[in-house]
N, C-alpha and C positions, 0 to 999 in steps of 0.2 A: 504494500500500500504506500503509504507517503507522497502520496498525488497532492498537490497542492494547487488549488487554482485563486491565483490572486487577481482581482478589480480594480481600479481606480476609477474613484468617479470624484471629479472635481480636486478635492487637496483630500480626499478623504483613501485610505486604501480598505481594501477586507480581504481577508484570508480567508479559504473554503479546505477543510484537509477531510480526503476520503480516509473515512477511521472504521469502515470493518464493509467486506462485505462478506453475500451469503448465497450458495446455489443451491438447486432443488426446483426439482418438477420442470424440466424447459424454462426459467428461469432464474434470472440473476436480480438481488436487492442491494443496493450501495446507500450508505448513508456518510454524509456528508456533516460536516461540524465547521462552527465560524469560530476559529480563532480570535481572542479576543486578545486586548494588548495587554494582559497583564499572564498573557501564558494559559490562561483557562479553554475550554471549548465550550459552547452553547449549540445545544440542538439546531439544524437548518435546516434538512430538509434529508426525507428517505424515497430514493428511486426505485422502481423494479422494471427492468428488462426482458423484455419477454417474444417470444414470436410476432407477435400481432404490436409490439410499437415500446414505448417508454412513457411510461405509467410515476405522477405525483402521488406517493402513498401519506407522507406525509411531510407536514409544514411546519418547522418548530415541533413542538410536542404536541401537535393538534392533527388528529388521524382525517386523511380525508377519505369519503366515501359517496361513490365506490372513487376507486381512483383517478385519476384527471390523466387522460392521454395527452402526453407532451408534444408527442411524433408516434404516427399511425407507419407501419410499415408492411409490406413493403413500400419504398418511398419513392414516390414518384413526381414528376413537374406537374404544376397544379392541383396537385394531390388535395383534398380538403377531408375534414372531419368531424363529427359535432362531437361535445362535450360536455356532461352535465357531470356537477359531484357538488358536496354536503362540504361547505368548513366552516369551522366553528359557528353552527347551528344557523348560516345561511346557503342556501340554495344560487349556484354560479352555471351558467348556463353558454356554452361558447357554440 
């Protein structure tokens, strides 16, 4: 692991470090942690990888349901997708 993916946005930076992941059943789960600047990590966000696309499981410590398709695959030019899932006890619709 020790995948790190760092941002800048304006003067500000963030760190993202892939801190475990997990396989089982035609699928891969990654979860992701924000380094914080005093060395700690805070929850960010858990991915799952699958046949059919990459899947928001969850956001911070807040489960989404069912999970938010990132990218539908196979992937194609013009490809589109709809999207519906549950966070923190609103209903998001794409």
């Amino acid at each position: 692991m020790n995948t790190k993916l760092v941002y800048q946005q304006y003067d500000d930076e963030f760190t993202y470090v892939l801190t475990h992941v997990e396989t089982a059943n035609q699928s891969t789960t990654i979860t992701l942690e924000q380094l914080n600047r005093d060395g700690s990590f805070s929850p960010s966000e858990k991915l799952r990888i699958t046949p059919e696309g990459l899947f928001r499981i969850e956001l911070g410590i807040q489960q989404i349901d069912p999970p938010c398709c990132s990218l539908e695959t196979p992937n194609n030019v013009g490809l589109r997708w709809k999207s519906s899932f549950k966070f923190s006890d609103e209903q998001f619709t794409g």
